[in-house]
C-alpha positions in Angstrom: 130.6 24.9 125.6 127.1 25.8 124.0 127.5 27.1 120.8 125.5 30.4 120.1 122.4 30.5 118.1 122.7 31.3 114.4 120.4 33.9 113.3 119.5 34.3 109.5 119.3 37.9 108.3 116.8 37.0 105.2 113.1 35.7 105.2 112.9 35.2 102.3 112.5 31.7 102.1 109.8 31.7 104.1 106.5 30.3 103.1 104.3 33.7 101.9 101.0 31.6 103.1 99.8 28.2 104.8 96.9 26.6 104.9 94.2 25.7 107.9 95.2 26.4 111.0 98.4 27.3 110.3 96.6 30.6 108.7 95.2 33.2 110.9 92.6 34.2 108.6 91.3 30.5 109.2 90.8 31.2 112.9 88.7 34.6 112.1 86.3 32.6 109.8 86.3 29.6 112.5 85.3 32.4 114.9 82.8 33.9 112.5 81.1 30.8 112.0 81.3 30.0 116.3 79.4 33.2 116.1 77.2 33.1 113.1 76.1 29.4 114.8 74.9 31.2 117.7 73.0 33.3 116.0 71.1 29.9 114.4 71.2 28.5 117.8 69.5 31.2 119.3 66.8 31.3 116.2 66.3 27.8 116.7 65.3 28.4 120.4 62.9 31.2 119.7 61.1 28.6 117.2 60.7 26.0 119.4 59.6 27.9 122.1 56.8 29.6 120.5 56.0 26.2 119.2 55.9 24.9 123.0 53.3 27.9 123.4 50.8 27.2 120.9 47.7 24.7 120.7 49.1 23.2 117.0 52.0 24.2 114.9 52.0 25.8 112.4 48.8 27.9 114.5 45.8 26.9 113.1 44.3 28.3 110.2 48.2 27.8 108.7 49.7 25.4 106.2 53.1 24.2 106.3 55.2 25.7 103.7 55.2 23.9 100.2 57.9 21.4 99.9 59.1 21.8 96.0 61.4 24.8 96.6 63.2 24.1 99.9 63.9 20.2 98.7 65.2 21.8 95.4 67.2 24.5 97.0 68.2 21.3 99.6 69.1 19.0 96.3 71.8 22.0 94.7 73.3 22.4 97.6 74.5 19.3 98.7 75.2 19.0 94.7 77.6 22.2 95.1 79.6 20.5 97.3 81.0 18.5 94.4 82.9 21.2 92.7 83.4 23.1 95.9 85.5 20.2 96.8 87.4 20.0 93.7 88.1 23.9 93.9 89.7 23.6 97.8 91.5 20.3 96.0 93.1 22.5 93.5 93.9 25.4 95.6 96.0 23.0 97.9 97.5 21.5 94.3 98.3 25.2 93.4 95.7 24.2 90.2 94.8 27.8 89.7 93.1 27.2 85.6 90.9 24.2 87.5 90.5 26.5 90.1 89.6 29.6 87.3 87.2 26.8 85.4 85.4 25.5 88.4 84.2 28.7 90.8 81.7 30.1 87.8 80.1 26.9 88.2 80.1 27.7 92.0 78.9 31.5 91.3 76.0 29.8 89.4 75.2 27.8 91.8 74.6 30.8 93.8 72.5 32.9 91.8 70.3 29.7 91.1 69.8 29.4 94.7 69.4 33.4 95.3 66.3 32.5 92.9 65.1 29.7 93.9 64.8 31.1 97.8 62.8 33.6 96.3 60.1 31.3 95.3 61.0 29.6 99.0 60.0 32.6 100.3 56.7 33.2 98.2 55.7 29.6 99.3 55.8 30.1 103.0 52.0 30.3 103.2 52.8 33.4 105.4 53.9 36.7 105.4 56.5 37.6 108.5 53.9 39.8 110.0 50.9 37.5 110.6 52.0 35.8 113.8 55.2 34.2 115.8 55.2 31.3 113.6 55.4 33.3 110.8 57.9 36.2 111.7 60.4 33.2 113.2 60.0 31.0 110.0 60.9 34.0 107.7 63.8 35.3 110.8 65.4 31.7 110.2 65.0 32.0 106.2 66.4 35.6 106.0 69.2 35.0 107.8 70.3 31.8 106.1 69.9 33.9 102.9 72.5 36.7 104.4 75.1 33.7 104.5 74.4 32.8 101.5 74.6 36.5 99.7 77.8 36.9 101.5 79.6 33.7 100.5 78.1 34.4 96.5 79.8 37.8 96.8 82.8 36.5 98.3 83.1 33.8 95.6 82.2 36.2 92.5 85.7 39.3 93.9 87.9 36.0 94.7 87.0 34.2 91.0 87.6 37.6 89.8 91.1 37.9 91.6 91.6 34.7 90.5 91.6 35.6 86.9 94.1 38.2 86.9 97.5 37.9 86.7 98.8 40.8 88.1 100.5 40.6 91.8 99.3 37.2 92.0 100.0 35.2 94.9 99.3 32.0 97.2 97.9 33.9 99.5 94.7 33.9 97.3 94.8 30.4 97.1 94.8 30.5 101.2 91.5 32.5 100.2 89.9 30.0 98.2 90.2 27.3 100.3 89.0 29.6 103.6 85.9 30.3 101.2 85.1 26.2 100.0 85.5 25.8 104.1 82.7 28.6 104.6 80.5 28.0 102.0 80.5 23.7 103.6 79.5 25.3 106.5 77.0 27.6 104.3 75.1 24.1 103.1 75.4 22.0 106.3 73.3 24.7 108.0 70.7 24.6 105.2 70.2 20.6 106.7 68.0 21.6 110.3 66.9 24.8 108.7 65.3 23.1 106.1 64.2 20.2 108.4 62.9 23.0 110.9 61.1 25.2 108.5 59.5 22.2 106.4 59.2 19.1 108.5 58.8 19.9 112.2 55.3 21.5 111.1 54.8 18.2 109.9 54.9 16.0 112.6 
């Protein structure tokens, strides 16, 4: 004879979080970033065909935008990857004062690149209303800033959650490592938007 299941009447052993796919919240930010990718994907097929209807790109009378700030913004972020790396290694080691030590560096990582896109921005050799070539360059720029805003916001409440001690729990280390996945994602974008915006007007 079978013996019946046992059946425990208390949970409370159970993990409170888990990490990657394991966590749900993972799956909404994979689904965010299937969807924020579209959004790129479609950008980057506007730009190339307005490039396929025009005599040169950029049109002529246009300079392509001035290398210095997109290599630089280019140079920090695949830098920032450095201590992102170490911060989703010490959320998975439960390391939460490496974890409290490393995300300002991350947060300043931001705000240097929130200023340095200004500039990127100011050295288009175009304003978004001039032409197709201009209001797609500056489309692809903005919206590669929005990911960017969002991720520095995220960062600064999560650092800030981070340093409290009150009704602290893994699930914010389940955070921290969803936000070092987004902001990887964040940077390997940067890669064909920065080769798109400053070297196919080049060829």
């Amino acid at each position: 004879m079978i013996p019946a299941p046992r059946f425990t009447d208390s949970v409370a052993d159970l993990p409170t979080h888990k990490f990657g796919p394991s966590s749900l919240t993972w799956w909404g930010i994979l689904g965010f970033m299937i969807i924020e990718g579209t959004f790129f994907a479609l950008a980057f097929a506007a730009y190339f065909f307005l490039m396929g209807h025009e005599q040169g790109w950029p049109p002529e009378g246009r300079q392509p935008p001035n290398l210095l700030w997109g290599t630089l913004f280019l140079i920090i972020m695949l830098l920032s990857e450095i201590p992102n790396s170490m911060i989703k290694k010490a959320a998975h080691e439960r390391d939460v004062p490496a974890i409290r030590r490393l995300m300002p560096v991350i947060i300043g990582a931001g705000a240097v690149l929130l200023i340095i896109r200004g500039f990127e921005f100011n050295n288009l050799n175009c304003r978004w209303t001039d032409d197709a070539y201009s209001s797609i360059v500056w489309a692809i720029l903005f919206l590669h800033t929005t990911h960017i805003l969002t991720d520095w916001g995220d960062t600064i409440v999560l650092w800030a959650l981070m340093m409290t001690d009150v009704g602290w729990e893994g699930r914010r280390l389940v955070d921290t490592d969803e936000n070092c996945l987004y902001w990887r994602y964040v940077w390997l974008l940067w890669i064909p938007v920065y080769l798109l915006v400053y070297w196919v007007p080049r060829l």
